[in-house]
C-alpha positions, 0 to 999 in steps of 0.5 A: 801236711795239711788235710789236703796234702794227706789226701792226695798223697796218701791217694797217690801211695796207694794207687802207686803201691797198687801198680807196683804190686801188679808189676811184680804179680802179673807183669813179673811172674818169673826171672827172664831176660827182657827183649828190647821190644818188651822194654819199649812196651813198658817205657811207653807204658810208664810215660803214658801214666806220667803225662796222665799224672801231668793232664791231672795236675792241668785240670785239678792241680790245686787237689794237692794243697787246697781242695777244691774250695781254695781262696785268691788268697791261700793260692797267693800264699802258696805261689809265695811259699813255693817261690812259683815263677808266675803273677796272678795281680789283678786276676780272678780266682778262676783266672789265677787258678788256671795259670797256677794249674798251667805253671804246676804242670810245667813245673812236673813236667820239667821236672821229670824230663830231668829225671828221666834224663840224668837216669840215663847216666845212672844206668851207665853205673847200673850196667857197670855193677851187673858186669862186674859182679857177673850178674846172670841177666835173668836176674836184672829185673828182680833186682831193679825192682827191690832196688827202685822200691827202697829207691822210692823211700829214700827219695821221700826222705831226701826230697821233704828234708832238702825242701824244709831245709830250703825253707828255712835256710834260702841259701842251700840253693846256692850251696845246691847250685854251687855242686851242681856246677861242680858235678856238670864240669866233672861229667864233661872232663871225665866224659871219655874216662873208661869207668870200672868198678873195683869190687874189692875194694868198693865201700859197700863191699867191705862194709857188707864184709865186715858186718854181714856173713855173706856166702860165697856164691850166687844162688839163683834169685835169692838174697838171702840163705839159711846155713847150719842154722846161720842167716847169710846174704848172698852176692846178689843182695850186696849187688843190690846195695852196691846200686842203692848205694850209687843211686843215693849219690845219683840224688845228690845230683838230681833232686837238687836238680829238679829243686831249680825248677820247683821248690814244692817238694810234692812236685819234686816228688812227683815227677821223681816217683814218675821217672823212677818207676819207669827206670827198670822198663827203661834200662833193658831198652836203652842198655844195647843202644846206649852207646850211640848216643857219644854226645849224651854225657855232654848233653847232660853236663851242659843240662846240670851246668845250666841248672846249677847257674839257675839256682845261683841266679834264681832271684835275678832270672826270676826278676826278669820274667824267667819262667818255667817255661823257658827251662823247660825249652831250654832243657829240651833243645840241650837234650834234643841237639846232643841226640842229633848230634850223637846220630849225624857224627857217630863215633869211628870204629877205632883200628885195632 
């Protein structure tokens, strides 16, 4: 990180630790089960701050990585080292400045539809957890929010490790591109499969037998208990590495994702961080309705079908004028029409 980069960042850590821990003291004093009208509220709430965060990046986006005393030159390096889809020959500072901020802006924005759009097939994963382990819904809240908290840390480490390896090796775009298709042709094949989860014999399950003493039973809220002595973790917290587990290989899928849009891991970051935190407010509004939308898994095959071929084709899409933009309506229209198409042909209730 260069002086600037640290800045930001940093900035950004705190004011988001800071919202964080407002979320948890006032907004979430006590377990309770979370109407459709108060997950609404929130949802709207974190999308307000993500195009907040996308109005900042419009008007100061060089803050990331120049300051505000940056040079043609340094902005040259930064468009070459990212890989950004745009061309600013022959313009002025001002000029080249302003379409780089526009480009960076598209770019997050991008970026967290993506998100916020795949998250919705992690909630498919999330609810099958909750139900079979026999979670009390009081307690969903707390363990989305230690779920999305450790969630965080691991997508920072993720996300500046697949960028510094894309740095040096070009070709794991291709090797990113490549499981992307595979994911996409899997989501549509498997799109009617009933999924259940097997707690016994689920990995996380076992290796938490194995290693840890686990008591036997639910004790309200908490994670852990101290028994004669001897620590013990409850089902509630193997709950909650079942979901950290699933949502490690949800990032296999989606960071790369997000990678075909942006090779500038702040950005990737970013529109994660973004989509992440709205996750929980998310997850109580769409967890009742969520299976009206029948042509949503297709959507979101088709959607990781396209930006896997995008990243195998990078090099020519970006030779003939491909540009964020286009994703970006592309992405859109994907989702838009599957949503449609899910309220025009509802699904028939089947004869018993």
């Amino acid at each position: 990180m260069n002086p600037h980069e640290l800045i930001f960042f940093s900035i950004f850590v705190v004011i988001i630790a800071g919202i964080i821990l407002l979320d948890l003291g006032v907004f979430d004093p006590k377990d309770h089960i979370v109407p459709f009208q108060e997950a609404l509220f929130y949802t709207l709430i974190w999308i307000f701050l993500s195009f907040g965060f996308y109005g900042l990046l419009l008007l100061h986006g060089e803050w990331i990585h120049l300051g505000n005393e940056g040079t043609i030159e340094q902005l040259q390096h930064l468009i070459d080292k990212f890989d950004h889809p745009i061309n600013i020959s022959g313009l002025t500072y001002p000029e080249a400045l302003k379409v780089y901020k526009n480009n960076l802006g598209l770019e997050f924005l991008t970026g967290y539809l993506i998100e916020k759009a795949l998250s919705v097939d992690n909630i498919f994963v999330i609810v099958m957890v909750f139900y079979a382990f026999g979670v009390d819904s009081r307690y969903y809240r707390r363990v989305l929010f230690w779920g999305i908290l450790a969630a965080i840390v691991l997508r920072f480490i993720f996300i500046f490790t697949a960028s510094a390896l894309i740095q040096q090796f070009n070709w794991v775009l291709y090797l990113f591109g490549g499981l992307l298709i595979y994911t996409a042709i899997h989501m549509f094949v498997s799109r009617n499969a009933n999924e259940q989860i097997n707690i016994a014999t689920h990995p996380v399950v076992k290796f938490a037998s194995r290693h840890f003493r686990v008591h036997q039973g639910f004790l309200r809220n908490h994670f852990f208990v101290r028994k004669e002595g001897k620590l013990y973790i409850t089902p509630l917290f193997i709950v909650l590495m079942v979901i950290e587990f699933s949502d490690v290989v949800f990032a296999v899928d989606s960071i790369p994702a997000i990678f075909a849009i942006t090779k500038d891991p702040y950005i990737v970051f970013f529109s994660n961080i973004f989509a992440i935190l709205g996750l929980r407010a998310m997850f109580f509004m769409v967890v009742n309705v969520i299976g009206m939308f029948r042509f949503l898994k297709p959507g979101l095959a088709l959607l990781l079908f396209f930006i896997g071929a995008k990243m195998l084709f990078h090099s020519w899409l970006k030779s003939v004028g491909f540009t964020t933009m286009h994703s970006l309506i592309i992405i859109v229209s994907i989702l838009i029409v599957s949503i449609l198409a899910s309220m025009l042909f509802p699904e028939k209730n089947k004869e018993v």
